[in-house]
PDB file of the backbone (N, CA, C, O) and the ligand in Angstrom, with CONECT records:
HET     ZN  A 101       1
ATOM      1  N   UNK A   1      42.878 122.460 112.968  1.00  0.00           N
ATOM      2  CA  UNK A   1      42.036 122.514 111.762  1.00  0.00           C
ATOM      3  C   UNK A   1      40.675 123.112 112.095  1.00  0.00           C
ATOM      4  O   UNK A   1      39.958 122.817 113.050  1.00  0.00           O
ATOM      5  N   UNK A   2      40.440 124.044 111.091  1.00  0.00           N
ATOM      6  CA  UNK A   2      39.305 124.627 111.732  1.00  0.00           C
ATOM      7  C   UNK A   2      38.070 124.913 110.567  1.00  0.00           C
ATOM      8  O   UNK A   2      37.951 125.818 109.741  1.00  0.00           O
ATOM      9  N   UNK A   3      37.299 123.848 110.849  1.00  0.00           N
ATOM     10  CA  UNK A   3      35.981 123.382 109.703  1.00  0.00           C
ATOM     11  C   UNK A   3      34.808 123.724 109.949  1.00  0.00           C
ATOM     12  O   UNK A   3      34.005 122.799 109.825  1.00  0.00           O
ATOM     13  N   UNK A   4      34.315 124.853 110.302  1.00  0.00           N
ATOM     14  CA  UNK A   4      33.156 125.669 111.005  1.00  0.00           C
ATOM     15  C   UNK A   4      32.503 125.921 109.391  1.00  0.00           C
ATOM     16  O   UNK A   4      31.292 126.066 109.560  1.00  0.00           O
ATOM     17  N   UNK A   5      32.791 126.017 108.075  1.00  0.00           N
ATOM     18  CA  UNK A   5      31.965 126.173 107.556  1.00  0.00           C
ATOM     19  C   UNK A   5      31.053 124.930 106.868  1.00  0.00           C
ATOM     20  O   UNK A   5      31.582 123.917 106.414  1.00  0.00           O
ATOM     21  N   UNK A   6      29.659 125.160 106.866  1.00  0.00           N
ATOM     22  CA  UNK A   6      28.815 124.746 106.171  1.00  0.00           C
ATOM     23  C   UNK A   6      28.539 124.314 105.008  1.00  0.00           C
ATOM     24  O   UNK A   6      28.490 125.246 104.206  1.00  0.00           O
ATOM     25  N   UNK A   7      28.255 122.921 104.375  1.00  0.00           N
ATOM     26  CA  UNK A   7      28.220 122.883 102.417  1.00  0.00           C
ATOM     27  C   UNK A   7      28.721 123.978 101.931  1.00  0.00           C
ATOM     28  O   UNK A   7      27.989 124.883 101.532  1.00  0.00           O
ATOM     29  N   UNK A   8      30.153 124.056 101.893  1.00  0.00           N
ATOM     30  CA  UNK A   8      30.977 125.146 101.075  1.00  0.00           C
ATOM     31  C   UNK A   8      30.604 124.889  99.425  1.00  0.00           C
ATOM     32  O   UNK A   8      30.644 123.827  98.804  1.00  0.00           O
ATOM     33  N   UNK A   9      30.279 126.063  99.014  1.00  0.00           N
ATOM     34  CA  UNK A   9      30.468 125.921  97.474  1.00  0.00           C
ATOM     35  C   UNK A   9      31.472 126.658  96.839  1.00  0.00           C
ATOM     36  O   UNK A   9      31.853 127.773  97.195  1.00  0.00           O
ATOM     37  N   UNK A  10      31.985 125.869  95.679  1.00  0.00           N
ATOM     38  CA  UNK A  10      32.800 126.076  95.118  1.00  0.00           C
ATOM     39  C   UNK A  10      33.530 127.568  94.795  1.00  0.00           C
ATOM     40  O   UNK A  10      32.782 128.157  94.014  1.00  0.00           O
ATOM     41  N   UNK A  11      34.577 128.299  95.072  1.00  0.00           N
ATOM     42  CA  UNK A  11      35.174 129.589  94.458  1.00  0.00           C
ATOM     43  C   UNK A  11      34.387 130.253  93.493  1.00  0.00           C
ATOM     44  O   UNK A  11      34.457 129.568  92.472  1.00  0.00           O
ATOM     45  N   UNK A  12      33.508 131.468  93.255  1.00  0.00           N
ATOM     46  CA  UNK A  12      33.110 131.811  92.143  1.00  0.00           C
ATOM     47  C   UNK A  12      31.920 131.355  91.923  1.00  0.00           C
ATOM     48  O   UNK A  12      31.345 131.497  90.844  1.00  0.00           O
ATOM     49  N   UNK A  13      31.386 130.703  93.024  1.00  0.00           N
ATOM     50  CA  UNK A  13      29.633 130.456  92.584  1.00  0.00           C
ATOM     51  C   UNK A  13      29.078 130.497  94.383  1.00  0.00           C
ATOM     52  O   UNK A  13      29.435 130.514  95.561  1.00  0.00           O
ATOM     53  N   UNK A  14      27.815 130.495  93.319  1.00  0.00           N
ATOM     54  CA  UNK A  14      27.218 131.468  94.980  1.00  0.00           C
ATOM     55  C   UNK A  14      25.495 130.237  94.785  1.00  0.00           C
ATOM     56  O   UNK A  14      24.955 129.692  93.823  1.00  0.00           O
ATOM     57  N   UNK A  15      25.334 130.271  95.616  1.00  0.00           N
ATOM     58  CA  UNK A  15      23.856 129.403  95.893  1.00  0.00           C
ATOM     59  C   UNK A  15      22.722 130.475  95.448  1.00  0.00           C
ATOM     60  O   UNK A  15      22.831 131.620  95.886  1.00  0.00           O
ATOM     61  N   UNK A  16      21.518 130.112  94.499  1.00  0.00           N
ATOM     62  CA  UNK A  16      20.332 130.829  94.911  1.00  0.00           C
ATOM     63  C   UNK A  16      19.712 130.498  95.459  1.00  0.00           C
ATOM     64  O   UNK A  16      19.588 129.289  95.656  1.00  0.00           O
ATOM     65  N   UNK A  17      18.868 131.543  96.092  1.00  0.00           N
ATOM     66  CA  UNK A  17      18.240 131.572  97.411  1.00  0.00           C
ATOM     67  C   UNK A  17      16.416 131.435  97.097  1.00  0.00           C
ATOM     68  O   UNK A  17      15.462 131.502  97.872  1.00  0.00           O
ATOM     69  N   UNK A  18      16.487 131.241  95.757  1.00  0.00           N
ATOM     70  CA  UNK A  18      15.359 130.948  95.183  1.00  0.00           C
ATOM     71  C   UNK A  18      14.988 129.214  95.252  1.00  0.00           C
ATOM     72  O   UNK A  18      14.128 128.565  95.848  1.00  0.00           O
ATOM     73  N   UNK A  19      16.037 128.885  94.381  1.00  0.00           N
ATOM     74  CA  UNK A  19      16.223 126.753  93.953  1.00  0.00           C
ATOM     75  C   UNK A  19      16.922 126.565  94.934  1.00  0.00           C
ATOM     76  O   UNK A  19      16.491 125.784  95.782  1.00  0.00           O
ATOM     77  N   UNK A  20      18.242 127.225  95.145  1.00  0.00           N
ATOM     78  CA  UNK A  20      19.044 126.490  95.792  1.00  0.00           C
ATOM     79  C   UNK A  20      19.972 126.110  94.859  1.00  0.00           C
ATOM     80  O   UNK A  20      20.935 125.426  95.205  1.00  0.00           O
ATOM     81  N   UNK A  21      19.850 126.382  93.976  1.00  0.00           N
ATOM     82  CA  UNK A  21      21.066 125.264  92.640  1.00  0.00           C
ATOM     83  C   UNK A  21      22.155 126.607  92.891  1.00  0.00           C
ATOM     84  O   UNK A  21      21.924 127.767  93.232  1.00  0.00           O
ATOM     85  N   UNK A  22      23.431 125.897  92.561  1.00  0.00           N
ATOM     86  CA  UNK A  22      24.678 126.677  92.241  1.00  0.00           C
ATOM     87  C   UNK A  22      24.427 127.660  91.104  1.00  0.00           C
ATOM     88  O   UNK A  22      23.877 127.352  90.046  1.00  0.00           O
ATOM     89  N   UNK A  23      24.821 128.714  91.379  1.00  0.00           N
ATOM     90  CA  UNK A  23      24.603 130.025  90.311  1.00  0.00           C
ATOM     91  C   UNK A  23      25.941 130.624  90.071  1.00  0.00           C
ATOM     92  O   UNK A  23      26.811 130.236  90.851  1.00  0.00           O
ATOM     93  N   UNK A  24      26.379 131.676  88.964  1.00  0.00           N
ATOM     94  CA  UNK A  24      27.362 132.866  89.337  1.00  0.00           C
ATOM     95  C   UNK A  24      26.895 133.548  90.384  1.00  0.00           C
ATOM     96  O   UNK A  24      25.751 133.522  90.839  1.00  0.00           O
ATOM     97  N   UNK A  25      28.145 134.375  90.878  1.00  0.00           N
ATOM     98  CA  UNK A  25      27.089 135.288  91.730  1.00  0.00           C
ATOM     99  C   UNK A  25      26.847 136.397  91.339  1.00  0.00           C
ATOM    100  O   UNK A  25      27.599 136.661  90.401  1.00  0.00           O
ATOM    101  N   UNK A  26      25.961 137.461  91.644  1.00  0.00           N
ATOM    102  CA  UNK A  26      25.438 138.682  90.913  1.00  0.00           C
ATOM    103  C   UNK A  26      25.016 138.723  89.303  1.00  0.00           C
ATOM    104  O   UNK A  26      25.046 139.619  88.459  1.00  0.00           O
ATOM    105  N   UNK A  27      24.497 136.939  89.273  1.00  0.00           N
ATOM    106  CA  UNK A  27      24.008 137.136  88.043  1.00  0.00           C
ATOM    107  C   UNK A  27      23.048 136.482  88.351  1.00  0.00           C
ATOM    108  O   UNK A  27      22.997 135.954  89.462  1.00  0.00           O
ATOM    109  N   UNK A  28      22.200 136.374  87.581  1.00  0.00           N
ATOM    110  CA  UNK A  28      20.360 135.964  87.365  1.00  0.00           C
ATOM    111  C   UNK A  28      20.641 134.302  87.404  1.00  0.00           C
ATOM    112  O   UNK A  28      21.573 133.702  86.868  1.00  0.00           O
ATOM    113  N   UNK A  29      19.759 133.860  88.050  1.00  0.00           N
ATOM    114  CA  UNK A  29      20.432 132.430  88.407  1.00  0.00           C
ATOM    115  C   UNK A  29      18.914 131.867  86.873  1.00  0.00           C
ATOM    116  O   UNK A  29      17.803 132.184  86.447  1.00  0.00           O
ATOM    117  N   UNK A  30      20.172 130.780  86.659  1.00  0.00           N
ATOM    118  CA  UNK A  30      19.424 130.334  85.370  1.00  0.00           C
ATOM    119  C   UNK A  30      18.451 129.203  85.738  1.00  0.00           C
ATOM    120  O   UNK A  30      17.488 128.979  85.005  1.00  0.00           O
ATOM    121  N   UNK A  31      18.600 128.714  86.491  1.00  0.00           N
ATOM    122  CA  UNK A  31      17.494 127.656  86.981  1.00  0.00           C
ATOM    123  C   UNK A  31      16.647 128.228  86.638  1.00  0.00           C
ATOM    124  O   UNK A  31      16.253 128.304  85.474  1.00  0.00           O
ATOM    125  N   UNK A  32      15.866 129.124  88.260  1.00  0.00           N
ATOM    126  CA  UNK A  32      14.581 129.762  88.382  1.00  0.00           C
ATOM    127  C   UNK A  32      14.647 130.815  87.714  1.00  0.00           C
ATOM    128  O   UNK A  32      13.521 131.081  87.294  1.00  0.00           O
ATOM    129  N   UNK A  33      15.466 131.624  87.369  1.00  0.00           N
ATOM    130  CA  UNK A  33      15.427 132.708  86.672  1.00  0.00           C
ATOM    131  C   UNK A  33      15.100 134.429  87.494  1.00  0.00           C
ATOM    132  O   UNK A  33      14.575 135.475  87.110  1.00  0.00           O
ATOM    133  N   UNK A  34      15.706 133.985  88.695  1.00  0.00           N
ATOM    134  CA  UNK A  34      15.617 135.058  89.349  1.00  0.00           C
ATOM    135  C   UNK A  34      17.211 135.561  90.144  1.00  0.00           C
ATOM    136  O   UNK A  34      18.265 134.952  90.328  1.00  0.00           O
ATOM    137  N   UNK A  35      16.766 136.908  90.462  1.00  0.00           N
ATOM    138  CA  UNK A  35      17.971 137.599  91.119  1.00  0.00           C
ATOM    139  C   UNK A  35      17.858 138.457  92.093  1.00  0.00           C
ATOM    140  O   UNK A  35      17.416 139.595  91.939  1.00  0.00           O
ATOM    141  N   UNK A  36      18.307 137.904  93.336  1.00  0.00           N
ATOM    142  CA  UNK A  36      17.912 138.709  94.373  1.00  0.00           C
ATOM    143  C   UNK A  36      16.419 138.579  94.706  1.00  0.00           C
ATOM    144  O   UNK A  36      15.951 139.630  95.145  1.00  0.00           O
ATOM    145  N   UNK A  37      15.577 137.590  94.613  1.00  0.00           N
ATOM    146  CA  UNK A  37      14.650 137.437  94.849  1.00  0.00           C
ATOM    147  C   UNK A  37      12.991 137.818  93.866  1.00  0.00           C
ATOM    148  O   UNK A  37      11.789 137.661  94.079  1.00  0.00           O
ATOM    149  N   UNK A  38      13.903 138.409  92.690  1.00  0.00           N
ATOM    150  CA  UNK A  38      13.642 139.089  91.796  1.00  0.00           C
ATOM    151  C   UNK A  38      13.034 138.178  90.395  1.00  0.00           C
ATOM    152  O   UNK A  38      14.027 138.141  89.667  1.00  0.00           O
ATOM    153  N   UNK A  39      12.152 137.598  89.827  1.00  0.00           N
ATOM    154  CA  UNK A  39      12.368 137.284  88.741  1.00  0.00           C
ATOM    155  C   UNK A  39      12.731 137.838  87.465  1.00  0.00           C
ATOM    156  O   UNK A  39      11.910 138.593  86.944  1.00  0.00           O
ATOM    157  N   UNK A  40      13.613 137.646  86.974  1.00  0.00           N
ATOM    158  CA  UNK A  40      14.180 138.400  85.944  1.00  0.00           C
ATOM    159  C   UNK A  40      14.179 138.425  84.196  1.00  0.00           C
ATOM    160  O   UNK A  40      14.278 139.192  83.238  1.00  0.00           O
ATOM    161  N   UNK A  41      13.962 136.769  84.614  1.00  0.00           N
ATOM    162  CA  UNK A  41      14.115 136.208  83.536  1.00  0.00           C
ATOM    163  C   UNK A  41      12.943 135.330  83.204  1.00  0.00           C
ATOM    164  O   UNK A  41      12.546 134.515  84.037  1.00  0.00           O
ATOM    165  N   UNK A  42      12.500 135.425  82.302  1.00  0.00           N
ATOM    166  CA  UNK A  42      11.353 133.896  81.755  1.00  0.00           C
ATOM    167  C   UNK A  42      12.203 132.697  81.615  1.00  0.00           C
ATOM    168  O   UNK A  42      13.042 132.459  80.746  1.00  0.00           O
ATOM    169  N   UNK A  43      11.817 131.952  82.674  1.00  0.00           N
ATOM    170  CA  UNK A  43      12.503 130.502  82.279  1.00  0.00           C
ATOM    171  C   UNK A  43      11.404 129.244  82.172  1.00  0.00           C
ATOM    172  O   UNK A  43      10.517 128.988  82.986  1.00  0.00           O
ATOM    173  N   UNK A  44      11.731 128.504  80.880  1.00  0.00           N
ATOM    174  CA  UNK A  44      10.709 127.379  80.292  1.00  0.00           C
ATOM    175  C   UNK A  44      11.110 126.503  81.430  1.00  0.00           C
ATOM    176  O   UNK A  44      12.058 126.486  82.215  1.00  0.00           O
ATOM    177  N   UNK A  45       9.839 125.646  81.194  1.00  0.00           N
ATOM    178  CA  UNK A  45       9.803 124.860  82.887  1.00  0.00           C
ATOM    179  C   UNK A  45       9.551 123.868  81.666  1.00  0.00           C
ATOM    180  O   UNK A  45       8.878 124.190  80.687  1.00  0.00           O
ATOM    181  N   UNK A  46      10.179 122.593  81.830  1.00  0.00           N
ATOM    182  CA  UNK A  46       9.960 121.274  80.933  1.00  0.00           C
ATOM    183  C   UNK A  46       8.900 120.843  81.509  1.00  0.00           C
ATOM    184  O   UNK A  46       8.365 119.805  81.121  1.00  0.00           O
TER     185      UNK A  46
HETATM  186 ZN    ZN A 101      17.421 129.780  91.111  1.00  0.00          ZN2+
END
């Protein structure tokens, strides 16, 4: 058995590297609202 990887996330989602929260990947992560390091999006902060 061979378990070398790290907090695997789920098939089809990718971590941002911004929050950290689970995102799609190659899409604008909705948390922070950025992509690729990028902000992209205006996101309301409660
Ligand atoms: Zn984010």
């Amino acid at each position: 058995m061979r378990r070398a990887q790290k907090k695997l996330t789920p098939p089809g989602l990718a971590v941002c590297p911004q929050c950290h929260e689970p995102k799609l990947p190659h899409y604008t992560c909705l948390n922070c609202g950025t992509y690729k390091g990028q902000a992209v999006i205006q996101v309301e902060e409660a």
